[in-house]
N, C-alpha and C positions, 0 to 999 in steps of 0.2 A: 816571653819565654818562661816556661816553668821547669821543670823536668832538668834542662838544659842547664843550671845553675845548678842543680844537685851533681850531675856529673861531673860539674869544678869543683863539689866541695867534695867525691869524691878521690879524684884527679890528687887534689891538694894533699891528700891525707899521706900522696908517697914523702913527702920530705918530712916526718915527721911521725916516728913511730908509736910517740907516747900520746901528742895531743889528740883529743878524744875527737870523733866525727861529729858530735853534736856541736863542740864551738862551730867547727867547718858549716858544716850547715846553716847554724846562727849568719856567721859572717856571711855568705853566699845570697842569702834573704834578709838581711836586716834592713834594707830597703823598701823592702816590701812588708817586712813585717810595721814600721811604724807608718808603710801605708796605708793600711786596715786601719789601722785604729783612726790617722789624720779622716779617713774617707769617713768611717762613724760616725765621729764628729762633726763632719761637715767644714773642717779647715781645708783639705784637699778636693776634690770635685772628679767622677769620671759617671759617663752615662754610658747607658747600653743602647747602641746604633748596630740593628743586625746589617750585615754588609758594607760596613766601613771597610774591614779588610776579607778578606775571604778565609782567614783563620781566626780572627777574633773581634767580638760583636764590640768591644772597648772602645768609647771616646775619651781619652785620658784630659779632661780637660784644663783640670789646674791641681798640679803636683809639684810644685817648683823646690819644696821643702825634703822632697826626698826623692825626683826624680832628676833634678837639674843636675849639668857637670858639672856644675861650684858645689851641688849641696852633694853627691858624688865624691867629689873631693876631701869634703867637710867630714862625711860621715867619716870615711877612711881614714884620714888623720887622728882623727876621735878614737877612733878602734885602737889605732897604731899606739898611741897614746897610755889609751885605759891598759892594756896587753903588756905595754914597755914598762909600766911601775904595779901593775899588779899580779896575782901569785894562780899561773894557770900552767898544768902539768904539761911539760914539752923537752922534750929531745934537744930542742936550740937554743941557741943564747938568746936574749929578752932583745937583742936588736934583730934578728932573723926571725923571732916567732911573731911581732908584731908588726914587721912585714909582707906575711907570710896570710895575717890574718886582714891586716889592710890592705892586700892586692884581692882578696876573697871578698871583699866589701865592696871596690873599687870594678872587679871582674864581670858582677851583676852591669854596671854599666857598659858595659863590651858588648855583653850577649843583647841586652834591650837595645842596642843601637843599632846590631843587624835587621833585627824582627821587626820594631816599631816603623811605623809610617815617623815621616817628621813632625815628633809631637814633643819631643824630648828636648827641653827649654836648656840655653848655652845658661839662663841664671836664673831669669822672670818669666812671666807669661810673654811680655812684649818682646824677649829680644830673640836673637835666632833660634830658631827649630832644627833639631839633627834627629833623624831615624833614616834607614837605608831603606827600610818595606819591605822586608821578607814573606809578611803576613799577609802580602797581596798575592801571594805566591804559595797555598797552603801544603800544595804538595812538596816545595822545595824547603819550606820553613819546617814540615816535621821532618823532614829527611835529614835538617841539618840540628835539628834538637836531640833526633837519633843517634846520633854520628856522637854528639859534645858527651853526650848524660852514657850510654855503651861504653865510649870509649875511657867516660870514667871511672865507671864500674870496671872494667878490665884492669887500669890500671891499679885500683886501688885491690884486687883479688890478685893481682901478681905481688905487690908491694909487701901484703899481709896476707903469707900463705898457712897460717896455721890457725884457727878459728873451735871454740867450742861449737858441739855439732849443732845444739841450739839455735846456739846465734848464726850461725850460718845459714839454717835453716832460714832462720828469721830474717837476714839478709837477699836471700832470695824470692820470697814473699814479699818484703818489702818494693825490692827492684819492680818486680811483676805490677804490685800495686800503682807504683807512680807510674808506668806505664801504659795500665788501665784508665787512669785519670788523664795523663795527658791526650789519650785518644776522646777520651769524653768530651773533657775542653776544648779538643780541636773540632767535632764532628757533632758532638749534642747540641742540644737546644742551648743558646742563651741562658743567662742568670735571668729570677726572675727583677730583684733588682737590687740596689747595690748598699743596702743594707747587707743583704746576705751574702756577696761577693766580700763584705768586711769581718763576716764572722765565722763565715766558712772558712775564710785565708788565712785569719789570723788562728783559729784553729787548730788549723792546717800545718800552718808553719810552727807552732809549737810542739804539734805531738810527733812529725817529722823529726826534729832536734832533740824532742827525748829520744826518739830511736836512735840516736846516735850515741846519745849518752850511755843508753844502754846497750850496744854493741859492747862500746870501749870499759865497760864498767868492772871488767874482771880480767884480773891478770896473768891469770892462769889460760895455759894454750893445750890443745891436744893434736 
């Protein structure tokens, strides 16, 4: 799922007027973003097999570091943690914002577990496999990525009705964009190979998270 997790961290942003959309963002990917860099390196492992699923050409083959439910858990905690003693702009008390930002961490595992075939490790490689296969399903897998990432964009355009016309511009352009990429992702060609799945992502996921930064980055509203 890609697209699909932006709509959470869209979603996320109604309880919490001040924290900016780009943490959100961060938390929603931060799974993925230190997936890119493990796959670069060559600690984590996925190949490209066109028609493993009919929505994505991915063999996720060894991710246990950042894809497993323990390291799911791990990361979340972590977050909850760094959030609960250290000094980021928010509306909530330091026990609600790094819960807040720990279920946005934790959430990414919810969404990959509808989508993924069972490739999604209970800890190691050897021990149980969880994914439900949505992605055997491509038409039902974007209909339900539709559904998550819309209905979070709605939420967070009801929650935050007052926008500089810029940025709002800019927020609709954005929408559009991730849009356009997820239709790519679902219907283009394959990566060519997973070098560039790591440096496109990771990219990706950062310049994404500035835009969030700079949504929120002015306080003034018209």
């Amino acid at each position: 799922m890609f697209i699909g997790h932006y709509g959470v961290g869209f979603a996320l942003k109604k309880f919490d007027s001040i924290l900016s959309l780009g943490w959100l963002f961060i938390a929603v990917q931060l799974v993925d973003i230190f997936w890119t860099i493990l796959i670069f390196f060559g600690i984590e492992r996925v190949e490209i097999v066109p028609g493993i699923t009919e929505a994505n050409p991915l063999d996720f083959v060894y991710y246990p570091f950042t894809h497993s439910l323990v390291a799911f858990i791990i990361w979340s905690l972590i977050v909850g943690l760094i959030v609960y003693f250290g000094k980021i702009k928010s509306s909530l008390s330091k026990k609600s914002l790094s819960l807040l930002l720990g279920f946005g961490v934790f959430s990414h595992f919810i969404l990959d577990l509808l989508v993924h075939r069972p490739d999604i490790p209970l800890m190691g490689t050897d021990s149980i496999k969880l994914g439900i296969g949505l992605w055997n399903y491509s038409a039902l897998a974007y209909i339900l990525e539709m559904v998550i990432f819309i209905g979070g964009v709605f939420i967070y355009f009801k929650s935050k009705k007052q926008f500089i016309k810029s940025k709002k511009i800019g927020l609709y352009i954005f929408t559009i964009l991730l849009l356009v990429i997820n239709l790519a992702n679902l219907y283009g060609p394959p990566p060519e190979n997973t070098q560039m799945i790591a440096v496109v992502g990771f990219i990706s996921y950062i310049l994404f998270a500035s835009f969030g930064f700079w949504v929120d980055s002015e306080k003034k509203r018209i």
